[in-house]
C-alpha positions as CSV (number, residue, x, y, z in Angstrom):
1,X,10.9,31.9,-22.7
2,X,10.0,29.2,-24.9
3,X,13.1,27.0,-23.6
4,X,11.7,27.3,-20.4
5,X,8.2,26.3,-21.2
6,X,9.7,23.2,-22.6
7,X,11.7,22.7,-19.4
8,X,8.6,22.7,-17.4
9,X,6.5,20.6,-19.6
10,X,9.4,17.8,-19.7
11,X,9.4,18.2,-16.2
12,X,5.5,17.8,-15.4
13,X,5.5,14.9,-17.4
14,X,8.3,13.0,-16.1
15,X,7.0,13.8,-12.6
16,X,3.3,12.1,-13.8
17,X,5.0,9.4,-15.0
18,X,6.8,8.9,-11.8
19,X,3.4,8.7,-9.9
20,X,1.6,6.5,-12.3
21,X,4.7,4.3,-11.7
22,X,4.3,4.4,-8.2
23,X,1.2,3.9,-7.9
24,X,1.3,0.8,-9.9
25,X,3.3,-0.8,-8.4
26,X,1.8,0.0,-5.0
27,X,-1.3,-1.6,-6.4
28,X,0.7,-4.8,-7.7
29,X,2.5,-4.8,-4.3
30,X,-1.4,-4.8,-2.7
31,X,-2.7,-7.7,-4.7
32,X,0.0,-10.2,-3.5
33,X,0.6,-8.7,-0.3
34,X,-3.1,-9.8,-0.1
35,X,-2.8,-13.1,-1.7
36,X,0.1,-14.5,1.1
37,X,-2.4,-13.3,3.8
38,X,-6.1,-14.0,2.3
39,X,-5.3,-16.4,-0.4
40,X,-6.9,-14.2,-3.4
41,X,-6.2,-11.2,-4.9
42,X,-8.3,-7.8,-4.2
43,X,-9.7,-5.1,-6.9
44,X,-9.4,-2.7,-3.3
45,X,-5.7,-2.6,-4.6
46,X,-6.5,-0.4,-8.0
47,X,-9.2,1.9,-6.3
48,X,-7.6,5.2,-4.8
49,X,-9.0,5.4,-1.2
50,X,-9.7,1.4,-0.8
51,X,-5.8,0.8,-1.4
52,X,-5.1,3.4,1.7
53,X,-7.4,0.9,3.7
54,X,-6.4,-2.4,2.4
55,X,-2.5,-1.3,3.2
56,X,-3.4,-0.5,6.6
57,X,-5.7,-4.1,7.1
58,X,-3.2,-6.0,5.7
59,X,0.0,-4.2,7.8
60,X,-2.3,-4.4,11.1
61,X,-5.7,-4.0,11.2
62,X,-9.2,-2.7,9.9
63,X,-8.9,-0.5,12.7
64,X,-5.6,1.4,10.7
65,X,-7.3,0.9,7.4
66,X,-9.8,2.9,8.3
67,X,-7.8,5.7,10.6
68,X,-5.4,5.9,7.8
69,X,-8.1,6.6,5.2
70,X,-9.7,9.0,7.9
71,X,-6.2,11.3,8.1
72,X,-6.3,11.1,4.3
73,X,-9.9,12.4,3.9
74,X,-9.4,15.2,6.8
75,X,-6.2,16.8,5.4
76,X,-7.8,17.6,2.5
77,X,-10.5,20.1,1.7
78,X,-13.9,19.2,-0.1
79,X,-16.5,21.5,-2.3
80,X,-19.6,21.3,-3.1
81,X,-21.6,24.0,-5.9
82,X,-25.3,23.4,-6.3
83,X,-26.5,26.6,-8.5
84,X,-25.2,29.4,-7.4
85,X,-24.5,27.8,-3.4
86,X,-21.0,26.7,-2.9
87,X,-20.3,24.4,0.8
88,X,-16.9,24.1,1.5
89,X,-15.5,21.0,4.3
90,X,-12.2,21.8,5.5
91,X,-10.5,22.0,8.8
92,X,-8.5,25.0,9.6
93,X,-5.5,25.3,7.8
94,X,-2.8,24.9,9.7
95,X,-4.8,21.6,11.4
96,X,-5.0,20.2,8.0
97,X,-1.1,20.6,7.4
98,X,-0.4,18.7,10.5
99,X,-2.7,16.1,9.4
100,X,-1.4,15.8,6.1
101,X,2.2,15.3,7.6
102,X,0.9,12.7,10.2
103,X,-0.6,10.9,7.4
104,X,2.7,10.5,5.2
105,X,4.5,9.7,7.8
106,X,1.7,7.2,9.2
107,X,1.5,5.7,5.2
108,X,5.5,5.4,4.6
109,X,5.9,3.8,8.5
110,X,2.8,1.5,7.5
111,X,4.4,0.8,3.7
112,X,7.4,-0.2,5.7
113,X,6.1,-2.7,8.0
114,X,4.0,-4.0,5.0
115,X,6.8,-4.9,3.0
116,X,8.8,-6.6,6.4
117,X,5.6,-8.3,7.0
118,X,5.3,-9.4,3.0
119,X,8.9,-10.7,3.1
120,X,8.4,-12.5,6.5
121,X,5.3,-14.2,5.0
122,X,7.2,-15.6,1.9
123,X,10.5,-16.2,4.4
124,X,8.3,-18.4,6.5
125,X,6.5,-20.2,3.6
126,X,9.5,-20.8,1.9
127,X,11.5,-22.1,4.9
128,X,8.1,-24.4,5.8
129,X,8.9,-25.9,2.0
130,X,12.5,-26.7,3.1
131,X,11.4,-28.6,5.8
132,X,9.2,-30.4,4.5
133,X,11.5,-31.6,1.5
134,X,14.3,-32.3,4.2
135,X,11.4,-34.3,6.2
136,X,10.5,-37.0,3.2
137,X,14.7,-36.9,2.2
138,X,14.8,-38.1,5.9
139,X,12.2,-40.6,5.7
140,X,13.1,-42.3,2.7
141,X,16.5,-42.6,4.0
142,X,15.2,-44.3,6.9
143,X,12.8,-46.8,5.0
144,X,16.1,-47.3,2.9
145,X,18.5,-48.2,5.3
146,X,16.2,-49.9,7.9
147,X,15.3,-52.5,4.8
């Protein structure tokens, strides 16, 4: 029994590890993701629900910031306990499975396109650069030979 227990503990805590991992470098991935587009970085990239929405403004729009953070906050389930009154905000069950599944999927798809959209961004940049530097090589040759 005790082996086991130590199984499941090593196991818990590589899993956390994985997620802190990913989620840091989702956050790094946000701030420079928003510094080719905007020019600065963003604190939105640390903060749990603002990087949801920053991924989906950056990818495409506010518009899929916000309905991505929207099929976040509806697949889950919220309570409230004042005193002795508890309020529970959930949809029905099954609905919130389906919304949960539209909402990885709709994350992953929009992670995707954010990284081809990244990588286009520092393609284009970099390829800009190369013209340029070809463009005075060019130019000085000319003023060169034409002396």
């Amino acid at each position: 029994m005790d082996e086991t227990s130590n199984f499941l503990y090593f196991f818990i805590a590589i899993i956390i590890l994985v997620i802190i991992t990913c989620y840091a470098l989702l956050a790094i991935f946000l701030n420079n993701f928003n510094k080719k587009v905007n020019g600065t970085t963003s604190v939105m990239a640390w903060i749990p629900l603002a990087n949801v929405y920053l991924l989906g403004k950056l990818t495409f729009s506010k518009d899929a910031g916000y309905g991505l953070v929207a099929l976040f906050i509806l697949s889950g389930t919220l309570k409230l306990t004042f005193a002795t009154t508890t309020i529970v905000l959930s949809l029905p069950n099954v609905l919130q499975i389906i919304l949960g599944a539209v909402f990885a999927g709709a994350f992953i798809a929009t992670l995707i396109f954010g990284i081809q959209k990244y990588d286009n961004i520092s393609t284009k940049k970099h390829s800009k650069k190369k013209i340029a530097k070809k463009e005075e090589v060019s130019k000085a040759n000319d003023e060169f030979f034409n002396s």
